[in-house]
C-alpha positions as CSV (number, residue, x, y, z in Angstrom):
1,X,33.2,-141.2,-97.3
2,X,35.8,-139.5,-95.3
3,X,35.4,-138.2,-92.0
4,X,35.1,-134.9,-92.4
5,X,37.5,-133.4,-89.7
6,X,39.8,-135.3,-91.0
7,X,39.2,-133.7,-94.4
8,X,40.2,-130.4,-93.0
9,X,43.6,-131.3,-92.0
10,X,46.2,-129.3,-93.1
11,X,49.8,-130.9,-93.6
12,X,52.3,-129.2,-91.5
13,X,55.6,-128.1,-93.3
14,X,58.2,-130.0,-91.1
15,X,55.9,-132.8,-92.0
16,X,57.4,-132.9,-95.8
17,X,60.6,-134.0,-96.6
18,X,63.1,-134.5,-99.5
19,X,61.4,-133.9,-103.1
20,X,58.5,-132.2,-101.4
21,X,60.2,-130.1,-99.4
22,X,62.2,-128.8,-101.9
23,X,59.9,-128.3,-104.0
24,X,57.3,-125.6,-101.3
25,X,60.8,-124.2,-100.5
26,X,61.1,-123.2,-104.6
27,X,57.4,-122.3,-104.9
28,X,57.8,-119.9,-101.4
29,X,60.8,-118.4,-103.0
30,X,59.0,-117.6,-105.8
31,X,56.4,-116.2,-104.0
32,X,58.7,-114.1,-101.3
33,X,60.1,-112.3,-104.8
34,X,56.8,-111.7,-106.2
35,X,55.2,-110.5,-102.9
36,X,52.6,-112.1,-103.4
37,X,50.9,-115.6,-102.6
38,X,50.5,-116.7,-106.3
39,X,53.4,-117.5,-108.5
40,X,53.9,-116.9,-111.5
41,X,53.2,-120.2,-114.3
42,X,56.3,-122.3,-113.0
43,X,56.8,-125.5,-115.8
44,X,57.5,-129.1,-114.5
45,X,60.4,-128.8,-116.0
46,X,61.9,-126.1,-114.0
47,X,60.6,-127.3,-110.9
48,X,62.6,-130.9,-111.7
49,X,65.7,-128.9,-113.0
50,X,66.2,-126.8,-109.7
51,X,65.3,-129.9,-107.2
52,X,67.7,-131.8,-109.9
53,X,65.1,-134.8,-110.5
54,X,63.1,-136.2,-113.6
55,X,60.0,-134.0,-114.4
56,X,58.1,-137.4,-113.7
57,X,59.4,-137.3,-110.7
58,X,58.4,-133.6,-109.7
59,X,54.9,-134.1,-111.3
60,X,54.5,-136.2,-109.2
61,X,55.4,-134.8,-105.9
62,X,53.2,-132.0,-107.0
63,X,50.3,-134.0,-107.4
64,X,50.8,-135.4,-103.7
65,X,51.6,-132.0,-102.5
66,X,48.4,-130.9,-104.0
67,X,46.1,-134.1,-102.4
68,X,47.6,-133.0,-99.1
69,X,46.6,-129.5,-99.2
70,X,49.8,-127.7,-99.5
71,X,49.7,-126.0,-102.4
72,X,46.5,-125.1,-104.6
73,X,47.0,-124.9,-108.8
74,X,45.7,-121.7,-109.9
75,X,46.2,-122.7,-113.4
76,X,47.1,-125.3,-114.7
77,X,47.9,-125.4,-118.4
78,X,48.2,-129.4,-119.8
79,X,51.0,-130.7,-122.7
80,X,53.8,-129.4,-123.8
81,X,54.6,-126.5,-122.2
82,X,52.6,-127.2,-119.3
């Protein structure tokens, strides 16, 4: 098990950097124009095209983001136009 203060820990933002910063910089743009603190369904694919990297590449960093607590999937739609 983990300890569970430590399980609580939220990453800090100038803790990221490179693909992952980019990428919470995107989604918090996204969110800034829809005033609100959900986006709407963003594809791999146009994450990886704006941070100009492979969609394996930005499914990835999401992932991480995502085990460190820094973003939350609402949805999450698998396959093709996932």
């Amino acid at each position: 098990g983990q300890n569970p203060e430590k399980a609580n820990n939220l990453t800090a933002f100038s803790s990221l950097i490179g693909l992952q910063r980019e990428i919470v910089l995107r989604i918090y743009e996204q969110c800034k124009l829809s005033r609100n603190k959900v986006t709407a369904p963003l594809s791999i694919e146009y994450l990886a095209t704006y941070c100009k990297t492979t969609k394996l590449s930005a499914q990835k960093t999401i992932q991480r983001l995502g085990r460190k607590k820094v973003i939350t999937r609402i949805e999450y739609k698998n396959g093709r136009s996932g």
